[in-house]
Backbone as CSV, one residue per row, in Angstrom:
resi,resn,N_x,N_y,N_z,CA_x,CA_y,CA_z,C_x,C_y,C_z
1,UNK,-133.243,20.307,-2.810,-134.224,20.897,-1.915,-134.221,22.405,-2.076
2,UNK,-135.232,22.696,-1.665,-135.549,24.561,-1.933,-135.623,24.944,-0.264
3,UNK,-134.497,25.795,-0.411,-134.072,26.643,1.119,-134.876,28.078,0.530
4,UNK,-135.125,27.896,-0.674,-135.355,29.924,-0.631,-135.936,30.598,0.177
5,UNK,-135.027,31.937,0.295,-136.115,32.633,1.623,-135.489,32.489,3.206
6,UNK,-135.395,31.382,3.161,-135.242,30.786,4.776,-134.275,31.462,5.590
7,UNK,-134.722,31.890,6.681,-134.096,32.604,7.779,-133.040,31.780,8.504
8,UNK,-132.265,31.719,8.546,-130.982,31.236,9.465,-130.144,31.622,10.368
9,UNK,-130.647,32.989,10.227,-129.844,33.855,11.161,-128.685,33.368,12.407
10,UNK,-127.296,32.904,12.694,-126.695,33.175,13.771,-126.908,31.368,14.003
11,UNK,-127.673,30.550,12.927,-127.520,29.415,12.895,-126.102,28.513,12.824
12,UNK,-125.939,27.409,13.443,-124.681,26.850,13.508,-124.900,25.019,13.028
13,UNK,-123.914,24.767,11.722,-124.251,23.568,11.445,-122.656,22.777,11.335
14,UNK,-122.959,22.150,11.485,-121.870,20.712,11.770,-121.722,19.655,10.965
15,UNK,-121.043,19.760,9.969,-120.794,18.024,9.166,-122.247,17.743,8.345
16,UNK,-122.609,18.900,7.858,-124.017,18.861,6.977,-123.589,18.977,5.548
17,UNK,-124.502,18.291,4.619,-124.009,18.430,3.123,-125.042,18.698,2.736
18,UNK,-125.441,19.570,1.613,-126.651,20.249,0.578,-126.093,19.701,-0.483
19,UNK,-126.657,19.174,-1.579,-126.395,19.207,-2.933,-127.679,19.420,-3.741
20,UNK,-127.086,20.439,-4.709,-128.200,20.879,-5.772,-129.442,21.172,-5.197
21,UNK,-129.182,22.293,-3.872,-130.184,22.693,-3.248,-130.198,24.290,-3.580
22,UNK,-131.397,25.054,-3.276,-131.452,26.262,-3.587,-131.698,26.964,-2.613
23,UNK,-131.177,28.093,-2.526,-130.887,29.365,-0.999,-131.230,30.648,-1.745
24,UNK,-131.976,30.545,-2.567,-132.606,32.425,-3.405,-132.976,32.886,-2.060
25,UNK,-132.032,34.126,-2.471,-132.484,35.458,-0.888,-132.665,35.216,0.063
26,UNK,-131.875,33.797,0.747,-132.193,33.246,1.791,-130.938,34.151,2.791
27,UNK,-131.637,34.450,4.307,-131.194,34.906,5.150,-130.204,34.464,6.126
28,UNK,-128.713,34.048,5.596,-127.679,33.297,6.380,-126.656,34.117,6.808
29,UNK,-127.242,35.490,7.831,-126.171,36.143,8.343,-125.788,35.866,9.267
30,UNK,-124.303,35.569,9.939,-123.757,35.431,11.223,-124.098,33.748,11.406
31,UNK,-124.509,32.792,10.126,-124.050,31.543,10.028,-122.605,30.924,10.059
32,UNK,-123.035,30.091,11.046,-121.762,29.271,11.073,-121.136,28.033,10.848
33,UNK,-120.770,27.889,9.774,-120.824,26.229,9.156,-119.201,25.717,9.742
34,UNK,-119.213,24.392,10.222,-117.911,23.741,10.291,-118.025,22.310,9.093
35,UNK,-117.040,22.283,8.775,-116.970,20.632,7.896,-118.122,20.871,6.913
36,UNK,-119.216,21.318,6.589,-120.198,21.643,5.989,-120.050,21.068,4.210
37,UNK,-120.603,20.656,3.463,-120.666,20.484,1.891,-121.717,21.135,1.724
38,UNK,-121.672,22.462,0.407,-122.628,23.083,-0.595,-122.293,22.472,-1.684
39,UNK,-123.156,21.678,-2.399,-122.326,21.065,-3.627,-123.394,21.263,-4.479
40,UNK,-122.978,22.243,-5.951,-123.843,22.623,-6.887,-125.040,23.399,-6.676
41,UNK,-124.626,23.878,-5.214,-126.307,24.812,-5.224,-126.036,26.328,-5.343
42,UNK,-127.255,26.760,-5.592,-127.521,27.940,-6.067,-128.002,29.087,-4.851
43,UNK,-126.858,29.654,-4.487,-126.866,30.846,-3.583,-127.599,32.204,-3.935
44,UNK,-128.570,32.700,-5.171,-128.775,33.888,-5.769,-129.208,34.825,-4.910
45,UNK,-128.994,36.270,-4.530,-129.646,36.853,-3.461,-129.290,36.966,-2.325
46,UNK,-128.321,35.840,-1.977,-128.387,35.177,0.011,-127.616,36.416,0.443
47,UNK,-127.698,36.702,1.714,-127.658,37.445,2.427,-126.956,36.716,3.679
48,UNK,-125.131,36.491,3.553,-124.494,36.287,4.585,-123.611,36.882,5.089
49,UNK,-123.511,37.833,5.321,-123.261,39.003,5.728,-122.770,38.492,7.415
50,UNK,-120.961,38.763,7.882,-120.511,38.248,9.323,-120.400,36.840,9.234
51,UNK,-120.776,35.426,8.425,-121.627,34.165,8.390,-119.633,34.062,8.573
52,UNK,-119.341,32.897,9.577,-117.652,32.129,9.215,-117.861,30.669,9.192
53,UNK,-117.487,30.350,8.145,-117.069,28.993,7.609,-115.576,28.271,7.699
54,UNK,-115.527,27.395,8.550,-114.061,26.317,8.895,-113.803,24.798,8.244
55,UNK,-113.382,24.644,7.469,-113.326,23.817,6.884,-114.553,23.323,5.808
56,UNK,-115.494,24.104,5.676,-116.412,23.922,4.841,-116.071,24.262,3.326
57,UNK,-116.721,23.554,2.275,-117.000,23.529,0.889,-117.781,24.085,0.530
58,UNK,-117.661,25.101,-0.478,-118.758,25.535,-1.189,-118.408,25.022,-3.150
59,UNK,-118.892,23.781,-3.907,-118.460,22.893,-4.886,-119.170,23.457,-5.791
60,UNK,-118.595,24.250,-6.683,-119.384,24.445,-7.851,-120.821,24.934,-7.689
61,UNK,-120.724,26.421,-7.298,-122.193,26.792,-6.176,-121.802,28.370,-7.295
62,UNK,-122.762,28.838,-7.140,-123.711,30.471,-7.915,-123.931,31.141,-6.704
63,UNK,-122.928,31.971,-7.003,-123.208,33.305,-5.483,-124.045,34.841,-6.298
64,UNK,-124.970,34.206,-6.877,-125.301,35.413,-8.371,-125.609,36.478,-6.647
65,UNK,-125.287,38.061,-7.315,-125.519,38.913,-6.784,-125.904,38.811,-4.571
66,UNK,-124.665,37.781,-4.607,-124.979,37.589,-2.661,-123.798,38.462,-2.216
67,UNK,-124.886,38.751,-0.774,-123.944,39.788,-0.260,-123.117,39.030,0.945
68,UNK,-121.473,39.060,0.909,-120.581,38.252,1.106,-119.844,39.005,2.237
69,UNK,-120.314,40.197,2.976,-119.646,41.362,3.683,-119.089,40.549,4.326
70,UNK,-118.137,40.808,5.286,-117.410,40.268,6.576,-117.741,38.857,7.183
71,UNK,-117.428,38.132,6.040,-117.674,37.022,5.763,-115.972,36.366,6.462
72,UNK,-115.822,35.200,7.091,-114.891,34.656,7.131,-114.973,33.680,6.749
73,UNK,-113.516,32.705,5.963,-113.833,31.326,5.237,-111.973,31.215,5.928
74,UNK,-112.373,29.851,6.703,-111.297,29.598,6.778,-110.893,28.085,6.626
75,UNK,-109.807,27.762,5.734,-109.397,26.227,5.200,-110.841,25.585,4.421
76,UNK,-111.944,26.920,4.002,-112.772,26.381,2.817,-112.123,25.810,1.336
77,UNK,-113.232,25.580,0.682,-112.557,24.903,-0.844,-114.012,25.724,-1.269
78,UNK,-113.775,26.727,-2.380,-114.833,27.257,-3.081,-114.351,27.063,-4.433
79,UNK,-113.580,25.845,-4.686,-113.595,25.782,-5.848,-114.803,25.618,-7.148
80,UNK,-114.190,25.838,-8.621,-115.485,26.297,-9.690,-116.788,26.918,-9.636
81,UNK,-116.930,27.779,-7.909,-117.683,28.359,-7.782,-117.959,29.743,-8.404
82,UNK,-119.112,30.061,-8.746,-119.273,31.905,-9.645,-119.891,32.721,-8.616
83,UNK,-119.007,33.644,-9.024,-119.943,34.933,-8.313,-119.740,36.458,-8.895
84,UNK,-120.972,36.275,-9.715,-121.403,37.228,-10.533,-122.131,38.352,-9.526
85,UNK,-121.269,39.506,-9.749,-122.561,40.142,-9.180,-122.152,40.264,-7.243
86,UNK,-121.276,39.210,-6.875,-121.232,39.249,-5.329,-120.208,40.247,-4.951
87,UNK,-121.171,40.789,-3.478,-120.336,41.565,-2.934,-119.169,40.592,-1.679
88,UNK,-118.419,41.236,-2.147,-116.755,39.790,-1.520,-116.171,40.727,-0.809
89,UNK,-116.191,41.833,-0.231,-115.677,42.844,0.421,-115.978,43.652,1.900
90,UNK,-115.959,43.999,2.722,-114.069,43.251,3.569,-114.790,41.841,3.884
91,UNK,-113.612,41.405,3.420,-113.930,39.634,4.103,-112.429,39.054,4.338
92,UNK,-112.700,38.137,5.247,-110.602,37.330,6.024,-111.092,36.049,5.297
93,UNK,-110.225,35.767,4.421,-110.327,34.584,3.895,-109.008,33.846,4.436
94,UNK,-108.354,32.212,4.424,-107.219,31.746,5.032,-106.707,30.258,4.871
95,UNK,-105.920,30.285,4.255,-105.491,28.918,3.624,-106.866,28.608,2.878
96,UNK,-107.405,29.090,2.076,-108.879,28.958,1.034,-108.506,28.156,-0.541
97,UNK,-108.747,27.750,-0.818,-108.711,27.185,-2.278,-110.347,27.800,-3.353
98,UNK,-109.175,28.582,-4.097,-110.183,29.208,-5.151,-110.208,28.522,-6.247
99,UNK,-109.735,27.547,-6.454,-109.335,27.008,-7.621,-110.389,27.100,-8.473
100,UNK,-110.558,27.228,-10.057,-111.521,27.111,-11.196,-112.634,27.976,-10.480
101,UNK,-112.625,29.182,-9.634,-113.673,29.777,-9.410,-113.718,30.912,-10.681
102,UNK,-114.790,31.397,-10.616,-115.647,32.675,-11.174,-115.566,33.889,-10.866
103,UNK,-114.584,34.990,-10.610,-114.458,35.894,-10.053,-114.027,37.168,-11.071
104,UNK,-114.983,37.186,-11.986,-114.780,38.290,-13.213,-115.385,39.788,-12.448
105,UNK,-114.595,40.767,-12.815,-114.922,41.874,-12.600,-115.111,41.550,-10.581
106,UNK,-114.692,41.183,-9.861,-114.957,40.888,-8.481,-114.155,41.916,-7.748
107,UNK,-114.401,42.597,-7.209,-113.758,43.746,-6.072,-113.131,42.954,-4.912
108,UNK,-112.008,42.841,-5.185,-111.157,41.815,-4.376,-109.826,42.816,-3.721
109,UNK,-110.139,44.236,-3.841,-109.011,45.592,-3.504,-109.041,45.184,-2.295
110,UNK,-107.408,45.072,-1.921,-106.935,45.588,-0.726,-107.339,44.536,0.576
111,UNK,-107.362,43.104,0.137,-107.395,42.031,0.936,-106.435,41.155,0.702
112,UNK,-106.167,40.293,2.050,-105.140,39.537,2.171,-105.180,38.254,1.841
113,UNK,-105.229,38.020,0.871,-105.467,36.954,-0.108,-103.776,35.601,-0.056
114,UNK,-103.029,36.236,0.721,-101.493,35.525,0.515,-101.694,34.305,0.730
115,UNK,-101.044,33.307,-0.037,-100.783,31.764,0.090,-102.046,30.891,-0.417
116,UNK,-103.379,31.544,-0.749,-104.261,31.282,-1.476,-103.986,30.300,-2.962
117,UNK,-105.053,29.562,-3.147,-104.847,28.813,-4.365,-106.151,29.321,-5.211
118,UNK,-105.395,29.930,-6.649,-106.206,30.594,-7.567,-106.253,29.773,-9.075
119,UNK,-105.678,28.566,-8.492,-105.170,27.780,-9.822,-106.835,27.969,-11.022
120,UNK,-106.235,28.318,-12.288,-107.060,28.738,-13.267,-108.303,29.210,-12.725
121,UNK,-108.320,30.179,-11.806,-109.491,31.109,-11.712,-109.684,32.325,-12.595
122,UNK,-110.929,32.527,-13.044,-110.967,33.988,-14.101,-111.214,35.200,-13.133
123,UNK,-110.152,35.428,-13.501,-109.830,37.108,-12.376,-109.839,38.075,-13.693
124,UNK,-110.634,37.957,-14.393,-110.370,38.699,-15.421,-111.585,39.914,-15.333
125,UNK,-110.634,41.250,-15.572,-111.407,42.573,-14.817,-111.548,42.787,-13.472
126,UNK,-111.012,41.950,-13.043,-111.164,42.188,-11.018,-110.425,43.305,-10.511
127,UNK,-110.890,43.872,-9.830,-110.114,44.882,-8.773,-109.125,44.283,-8.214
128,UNK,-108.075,43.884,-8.173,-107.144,43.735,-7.045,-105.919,44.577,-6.453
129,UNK,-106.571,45.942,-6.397,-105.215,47.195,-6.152,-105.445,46.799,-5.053
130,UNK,-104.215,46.990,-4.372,-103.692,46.608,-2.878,-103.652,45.710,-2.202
131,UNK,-104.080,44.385,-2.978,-104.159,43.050,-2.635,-103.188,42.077,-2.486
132,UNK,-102.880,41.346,-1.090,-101.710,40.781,-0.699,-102.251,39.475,-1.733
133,UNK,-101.078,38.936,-2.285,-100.924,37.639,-2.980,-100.026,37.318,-3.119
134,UNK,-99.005,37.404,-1.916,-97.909,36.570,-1.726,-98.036,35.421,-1.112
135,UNK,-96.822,35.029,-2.097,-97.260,33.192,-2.303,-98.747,32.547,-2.391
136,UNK,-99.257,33.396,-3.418,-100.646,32.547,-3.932,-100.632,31.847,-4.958
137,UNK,-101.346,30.481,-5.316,-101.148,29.954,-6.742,-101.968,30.571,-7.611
138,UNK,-101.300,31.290,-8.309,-102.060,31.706,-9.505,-101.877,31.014,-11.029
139,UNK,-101.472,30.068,-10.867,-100.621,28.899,-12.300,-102.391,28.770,-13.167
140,UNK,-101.973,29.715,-14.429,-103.321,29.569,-15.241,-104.365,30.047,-15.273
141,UNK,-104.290,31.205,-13.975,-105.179,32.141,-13.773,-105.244,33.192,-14.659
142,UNK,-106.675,33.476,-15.345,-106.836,34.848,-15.769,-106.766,35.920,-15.349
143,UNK,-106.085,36.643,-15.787,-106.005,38.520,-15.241,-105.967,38.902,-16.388
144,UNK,-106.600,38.900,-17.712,-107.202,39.793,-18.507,-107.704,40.951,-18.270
145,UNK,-106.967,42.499,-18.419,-107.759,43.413,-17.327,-108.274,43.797,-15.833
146,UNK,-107.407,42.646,-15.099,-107.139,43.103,-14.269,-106.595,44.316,-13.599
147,UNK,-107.546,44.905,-12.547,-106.284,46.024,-11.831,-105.825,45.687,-10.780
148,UNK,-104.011,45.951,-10.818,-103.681,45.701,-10.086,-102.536,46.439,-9.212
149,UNK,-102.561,47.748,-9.362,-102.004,48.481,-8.717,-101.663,48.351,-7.417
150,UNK,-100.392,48.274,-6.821,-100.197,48.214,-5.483,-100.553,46.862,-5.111
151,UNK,-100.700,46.007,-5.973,-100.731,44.253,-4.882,-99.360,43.575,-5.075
152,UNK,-99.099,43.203,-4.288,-98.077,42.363,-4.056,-98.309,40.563,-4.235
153,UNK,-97.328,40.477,-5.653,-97.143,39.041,-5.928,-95.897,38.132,-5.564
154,UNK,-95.268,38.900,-4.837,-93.948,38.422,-4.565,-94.146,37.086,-3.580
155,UNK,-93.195,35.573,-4.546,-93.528,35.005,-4.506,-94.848,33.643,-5.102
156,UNK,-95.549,34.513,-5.549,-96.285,33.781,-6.071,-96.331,32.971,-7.085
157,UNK,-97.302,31.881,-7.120,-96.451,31.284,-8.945,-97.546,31.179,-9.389
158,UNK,-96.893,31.934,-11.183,-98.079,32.428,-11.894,-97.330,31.827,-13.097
159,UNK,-97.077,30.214,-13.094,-97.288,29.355,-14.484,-97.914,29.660,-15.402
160,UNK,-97.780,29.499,-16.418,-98.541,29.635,-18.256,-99.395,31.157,-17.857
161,UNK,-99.246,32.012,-17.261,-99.739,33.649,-17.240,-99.903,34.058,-18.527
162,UNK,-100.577,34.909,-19.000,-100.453,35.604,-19.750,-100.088,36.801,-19.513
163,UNK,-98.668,37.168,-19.465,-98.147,38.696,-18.733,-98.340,39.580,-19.800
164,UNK,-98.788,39.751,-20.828,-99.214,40.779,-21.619,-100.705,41.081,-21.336
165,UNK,-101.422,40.517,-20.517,-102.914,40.875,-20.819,-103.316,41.262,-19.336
166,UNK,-102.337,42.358,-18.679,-102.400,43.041,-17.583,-101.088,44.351,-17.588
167,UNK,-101.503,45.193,-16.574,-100.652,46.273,-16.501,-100.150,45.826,-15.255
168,UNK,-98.769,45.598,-15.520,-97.831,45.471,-13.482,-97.712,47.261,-13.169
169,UNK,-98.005,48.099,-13.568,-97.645,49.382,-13.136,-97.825,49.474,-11.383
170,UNK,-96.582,49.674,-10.592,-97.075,49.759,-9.265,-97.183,48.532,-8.749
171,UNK,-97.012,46.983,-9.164,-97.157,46.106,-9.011,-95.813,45.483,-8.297
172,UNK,-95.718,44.649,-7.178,-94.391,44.263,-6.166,-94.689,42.896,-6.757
173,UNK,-92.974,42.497,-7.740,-93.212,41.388,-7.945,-91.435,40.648,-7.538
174,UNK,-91.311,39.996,-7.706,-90.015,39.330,-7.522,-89.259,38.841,-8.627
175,UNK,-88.359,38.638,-8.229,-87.161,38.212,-9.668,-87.960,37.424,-10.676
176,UNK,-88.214,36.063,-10.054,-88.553,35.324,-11.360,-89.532,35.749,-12.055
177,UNK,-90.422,36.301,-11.124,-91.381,36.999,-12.097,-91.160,38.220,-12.880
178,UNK,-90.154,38.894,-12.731,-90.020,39.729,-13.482,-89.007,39.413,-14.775
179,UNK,-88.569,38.579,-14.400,-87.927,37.369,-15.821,-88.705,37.087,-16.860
180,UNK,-90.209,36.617,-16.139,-91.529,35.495,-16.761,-91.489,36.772,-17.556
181,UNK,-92.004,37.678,-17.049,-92.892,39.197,-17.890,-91.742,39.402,-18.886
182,UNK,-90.382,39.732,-18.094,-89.523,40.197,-19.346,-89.657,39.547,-20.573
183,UNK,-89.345,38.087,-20.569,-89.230,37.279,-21.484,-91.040,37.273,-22.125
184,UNK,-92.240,37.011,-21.715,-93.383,37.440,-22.613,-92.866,38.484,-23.278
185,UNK,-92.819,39.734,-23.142,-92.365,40.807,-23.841,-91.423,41.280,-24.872
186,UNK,-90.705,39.982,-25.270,-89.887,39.203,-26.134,-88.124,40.049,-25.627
187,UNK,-87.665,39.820,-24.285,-86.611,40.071,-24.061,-86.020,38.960,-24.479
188,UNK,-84.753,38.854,-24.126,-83.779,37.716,-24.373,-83.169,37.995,-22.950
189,UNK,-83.538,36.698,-21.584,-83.022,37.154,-20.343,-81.573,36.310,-20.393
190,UNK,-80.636,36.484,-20.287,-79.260,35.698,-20.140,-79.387,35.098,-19.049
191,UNK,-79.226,33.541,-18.808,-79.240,32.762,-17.411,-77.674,33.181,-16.596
């Protein structure tokens, strides 16, 4: 179905599912979804700006260029979702599953991202200076160029990483992880 456009403003939905529906520049600020399914649709434009989501899904959905301001998502699943182009900033995200999302080049500085699941998300080029990610799954996640100055990973598990294809400069990490990196870097760590 074609939502484009459509005003929603401060709208509140309950145990509703969309699939392979379209929301171009559609107006969903200060929406409030509970239990909700977006599955495969195309967000381009939308404008949800304040909108909090509780237990809702957003499944393999295109946030091309949506503005995501002070957005809350809490115990969502936005997994293999993209967002090219979206503004994701300040937003409270909480117990969220990012898994296989799209988040290249994404301005993700200086949010509290901790205990999050990033399993193989492309964070590759993202902002994340000052970003809490303790105890987040990051197992397989890209950070190709990532920045990450000042975030804290302590704790986190960052399985099959590629610790050469980021700078930890300034980076709070914890023992094992600083084992993982040593050893990429071809140390020899003595158990």
């Amino acid at each position: 179905m074609d939502f484009a456009r459509v005003d929603w403003w401060g709208a509140e939905l309950d145990g509703v599912t969309f699939t392979r529906c379209r929301f171009d520049d559609a107006g969903l600020e200060e929406l409030v979804t509970r239990r909700c399914v977006f599955d495969s649709c195309v967000l381009t434009g939308v404008r949800m700006s304040g909108s909090r989501h509780g237990g809702s899904a957003f499944l393999s959905c295109r946030f091309d260029r949506a503005r995501l301001i002070d957005v809350t998502w809490t115990g969502c699943k936005l997994t293999g979702s993209q967002f090219p182009g979206a503004q994701l900033r300040p937003m409270t995200a909480t117990e969220c599953d990012w898994s296989y999302t799209a988040l290249r080049a994404a301005d993700l500085s200086a949010l509290d991202l901790s205990g999050q699941r990033f399993r193989e998300a492309d964070l590759t080029d993202a902002d994340l200076r000052g970003t809490d990610l303790t105890g987040a799954d990051l197992d397989r996640a890209r950070l190709q160029g990532a920045k990450l100055r000042g975030a804290d990973l302590r704790g986190a598990s960052m399985d099959e990483i590629n610790w050469r294809s980021f700078d930890l400069t300034g980076v709070r990490v914890d023992l094992v992880q600083a084992v993982q990196f040593a050893r990429a870097h071809g140390a020899l760590v003595a158990d």
